[in-house]
N, C-alpha and C positions, 0 to 999 in steps of 0.2 A: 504494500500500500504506500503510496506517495505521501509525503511531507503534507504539501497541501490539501489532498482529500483527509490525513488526518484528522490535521488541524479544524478541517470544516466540519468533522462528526464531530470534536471534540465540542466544538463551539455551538453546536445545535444541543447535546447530550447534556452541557453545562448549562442551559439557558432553563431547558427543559428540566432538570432538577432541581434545579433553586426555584421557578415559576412552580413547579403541582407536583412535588414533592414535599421541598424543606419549608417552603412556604405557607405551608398548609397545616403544617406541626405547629400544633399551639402552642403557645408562648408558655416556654420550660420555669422561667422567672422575670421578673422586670429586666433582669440586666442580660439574658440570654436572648440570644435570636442566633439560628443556623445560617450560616454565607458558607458556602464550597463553590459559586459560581468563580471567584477572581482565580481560583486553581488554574484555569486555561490559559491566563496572563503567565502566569508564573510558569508554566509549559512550552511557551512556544523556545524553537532556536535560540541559541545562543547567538547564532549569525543573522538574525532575522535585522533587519535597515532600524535606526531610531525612529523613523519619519513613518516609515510602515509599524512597525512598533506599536506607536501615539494612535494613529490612522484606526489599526485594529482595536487596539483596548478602547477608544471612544466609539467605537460602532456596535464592540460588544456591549459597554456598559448603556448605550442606547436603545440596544436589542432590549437587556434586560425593564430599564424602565421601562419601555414601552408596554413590555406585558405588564408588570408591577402597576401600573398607572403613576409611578414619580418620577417624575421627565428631570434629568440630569443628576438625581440624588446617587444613583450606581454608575455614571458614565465619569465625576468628576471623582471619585477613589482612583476608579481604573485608570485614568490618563494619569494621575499620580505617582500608582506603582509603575505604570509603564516606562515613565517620567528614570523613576527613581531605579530601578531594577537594573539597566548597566550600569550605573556606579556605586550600587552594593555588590553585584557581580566582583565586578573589576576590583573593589575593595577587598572583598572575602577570597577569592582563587588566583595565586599565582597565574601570571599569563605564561608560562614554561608549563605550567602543569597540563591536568587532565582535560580542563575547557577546551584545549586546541585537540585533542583526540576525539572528542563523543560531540554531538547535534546538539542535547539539550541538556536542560538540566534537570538530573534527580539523583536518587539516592548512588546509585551505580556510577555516576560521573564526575560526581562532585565528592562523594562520601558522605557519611550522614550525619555527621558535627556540620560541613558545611553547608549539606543541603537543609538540616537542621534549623543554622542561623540563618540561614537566608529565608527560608519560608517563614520561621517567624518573624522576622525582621517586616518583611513585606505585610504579612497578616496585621500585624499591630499595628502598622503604617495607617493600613488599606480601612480597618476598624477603626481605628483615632477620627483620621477623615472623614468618615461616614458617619458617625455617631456626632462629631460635630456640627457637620451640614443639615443630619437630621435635629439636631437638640434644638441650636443654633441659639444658645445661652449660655453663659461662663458660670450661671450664680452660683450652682452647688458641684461645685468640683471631687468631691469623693460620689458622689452619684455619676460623672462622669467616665470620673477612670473608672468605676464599678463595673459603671455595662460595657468598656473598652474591652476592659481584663476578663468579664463573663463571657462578651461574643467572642472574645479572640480564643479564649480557653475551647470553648466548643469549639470553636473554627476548626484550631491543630490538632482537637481530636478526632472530625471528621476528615480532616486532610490523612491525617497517618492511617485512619481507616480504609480509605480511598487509595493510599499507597501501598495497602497489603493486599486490599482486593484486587484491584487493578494493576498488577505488576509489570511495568513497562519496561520493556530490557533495552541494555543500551546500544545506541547503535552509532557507529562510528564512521567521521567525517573519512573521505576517498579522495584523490588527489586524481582519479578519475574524473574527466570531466567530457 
């Protein structure tokens, strides 16, 4: 299967689970809500353009408002981490290392201290964001970080869920061309 057609189930399979799946899971607690949709961001290439990058994560995160009905509350996370994701990259993995042998990143490519940081690194980001734009009040700040640190906590446990079921092996850049 091509990169591209991948990418394109991955990106319909993610819209469609967080829409009539996770979204439909009543509220666990005040400070809990399930997000596995920004997963796909954090999936694509390593090689993929900054500019197509941006392009994608604000089309996805538009896909997803659109169904949601809140037109830009999920499109301005995603342009964030997309934003932010090469130079956490580039900060977390030696450029001699494994990034220049494997397409993307996960546990296999990166290892799982780095893939690790970096998924949560992103999640926390992508959660801060969100829970801002949705609050959109400073006054009670331990209610803030509360449901930062509740949705993030589910997040990474649906993510490592996600990366046990779905075991993605790694596959490696060719000099083939």
């Amino acid at each position: 299967m091509t990169s591209l057609l991948k990418n394109i189930i991955r990106f319909i399979l993610f819209i469609l689970v967080q829409v009539y799946v996770l979204d439909k899971v009543p509220p666990l607690h005040q400070f809990i809500v399930p997000y596995l949709y920004f997963l796909f961001i954090l999936w694509l290439p390593f090689t993929i353009n900054r500019v197509l990058l941006l392009a994608i994560a604000f089309a996805f995160g538009l896909s997803l408002d659109y169904f949601t009905g809140t037109l830009g509350l999920h499109a301005a996370p995603c342009v964030l981490i997309a934003y932010l994701r090469p130079f956490i990259l580039n900060f977390i993995i030696r450029q001699e290392s494994n990034e220049l042998s494997y397409t993307d990143p996960s546990i296999k490519s990166m290892g799982f201290t780095l893939y690790a940081l970096y998924v949560a690194l992103l999640t926390f980001i992508h959660h801060l964001y969100l829970v801002v734009i949705e609050w959109l009040q400073f006054g009670d700040v331990l209610y803030l970080l509360g449901k930062v640190m509740g949705t993030t906590a589910i997040s990474l446990l649906l993510i490592g869920i996600t990366e046990m079921l779905l075991y993605r092996k790694g596959t490696f850049k060719t000099n083939a061309g």
